[in-house]
C-alpha positions as CSV (number, residue, x, y, z in Angstrom):
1,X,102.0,41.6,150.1
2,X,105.7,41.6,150.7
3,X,107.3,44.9,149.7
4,X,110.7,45.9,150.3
5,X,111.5,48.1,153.3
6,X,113.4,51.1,152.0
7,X,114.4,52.6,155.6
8,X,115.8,49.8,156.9
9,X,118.9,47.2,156.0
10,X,118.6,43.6,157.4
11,X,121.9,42.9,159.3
12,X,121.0,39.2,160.5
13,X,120.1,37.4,163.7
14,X,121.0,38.3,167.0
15,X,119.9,35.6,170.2
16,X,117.7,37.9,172.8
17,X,117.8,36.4,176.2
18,X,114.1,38.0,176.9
19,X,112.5,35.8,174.3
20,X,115.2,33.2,173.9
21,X,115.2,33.0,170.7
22,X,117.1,35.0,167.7
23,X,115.3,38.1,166.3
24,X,116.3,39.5,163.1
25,X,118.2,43.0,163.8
26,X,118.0,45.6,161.3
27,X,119.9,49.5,160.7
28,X,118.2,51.9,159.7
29,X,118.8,54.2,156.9
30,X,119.0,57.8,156.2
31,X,116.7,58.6,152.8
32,X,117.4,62.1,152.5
33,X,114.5,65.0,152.5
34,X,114.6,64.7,149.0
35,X,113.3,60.6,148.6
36,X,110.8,61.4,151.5
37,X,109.2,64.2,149.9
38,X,109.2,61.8,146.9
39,X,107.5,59.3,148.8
40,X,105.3,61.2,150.2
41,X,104.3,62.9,146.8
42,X,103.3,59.2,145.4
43,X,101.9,58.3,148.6
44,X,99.5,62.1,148.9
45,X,98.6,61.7,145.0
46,X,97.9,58.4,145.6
47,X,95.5,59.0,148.0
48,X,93.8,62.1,146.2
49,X,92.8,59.6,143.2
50,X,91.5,57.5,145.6
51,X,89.1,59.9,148.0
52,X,88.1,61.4,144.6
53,X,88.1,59.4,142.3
54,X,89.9,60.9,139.4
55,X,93.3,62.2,138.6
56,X,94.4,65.4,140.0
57,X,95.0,68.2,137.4
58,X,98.1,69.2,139.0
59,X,100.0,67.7,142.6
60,X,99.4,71.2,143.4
61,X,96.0,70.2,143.5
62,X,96.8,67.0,145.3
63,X,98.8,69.8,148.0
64,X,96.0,72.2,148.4
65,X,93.7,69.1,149.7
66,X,96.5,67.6,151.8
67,X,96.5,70.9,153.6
68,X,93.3,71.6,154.0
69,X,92.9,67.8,155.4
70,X,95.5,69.0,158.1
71,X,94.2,72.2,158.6
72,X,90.7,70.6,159.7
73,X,90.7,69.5,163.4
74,X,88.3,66.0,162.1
75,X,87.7,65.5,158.1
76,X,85.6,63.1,156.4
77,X,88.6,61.2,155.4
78,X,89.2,59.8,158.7
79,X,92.3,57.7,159.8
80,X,92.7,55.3,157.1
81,X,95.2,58.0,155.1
82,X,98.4,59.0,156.0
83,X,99.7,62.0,155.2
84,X,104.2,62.4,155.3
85,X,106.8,64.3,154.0
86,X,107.1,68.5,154.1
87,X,105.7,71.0,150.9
């Protein structure tokens, strides 16, 4: 499953003298709020179809369960979601 890193550009190989060897070296890049929040709408609706099993009528739906998941000091949905990006 090799997917393209969207926060990151690959700049090359740099020789580390810890390892002795060259590691790849990377710079990272600025998204914007506006692609996070985008991302993290996909990645929240995502999710919502998957713990429930159907489509969500609206992603306000999909925000009303993302905030009560946070709101809830332990949930049933445990670690293996992750939740990103600002409302």
């Amino acid at each position: 499953m090799n997917r393209p890193i969207k926060n990151m550009t690959y700049l090359g190989r740099q020789y580390c003298k810890d390892v002795q060897r060259d590691l790849p070296t990377f710079s990272l890049v600025d998204l914007g709020a506006d692609k996070w929040n985008a991302m993290a709408q996909k990645q929240n609706t995502k999710m919502f179809v998957e713990f429930h099993n159907r489509d969500a009528v609206s992603y306000g739906e999909v925000k009303d369960w993302v905030n009560s998941l946070k709101n809830k000091e332990s949930h049933s949905a445990g670690n293996t979601e992750a939740f990103m990006g600002t409302f």
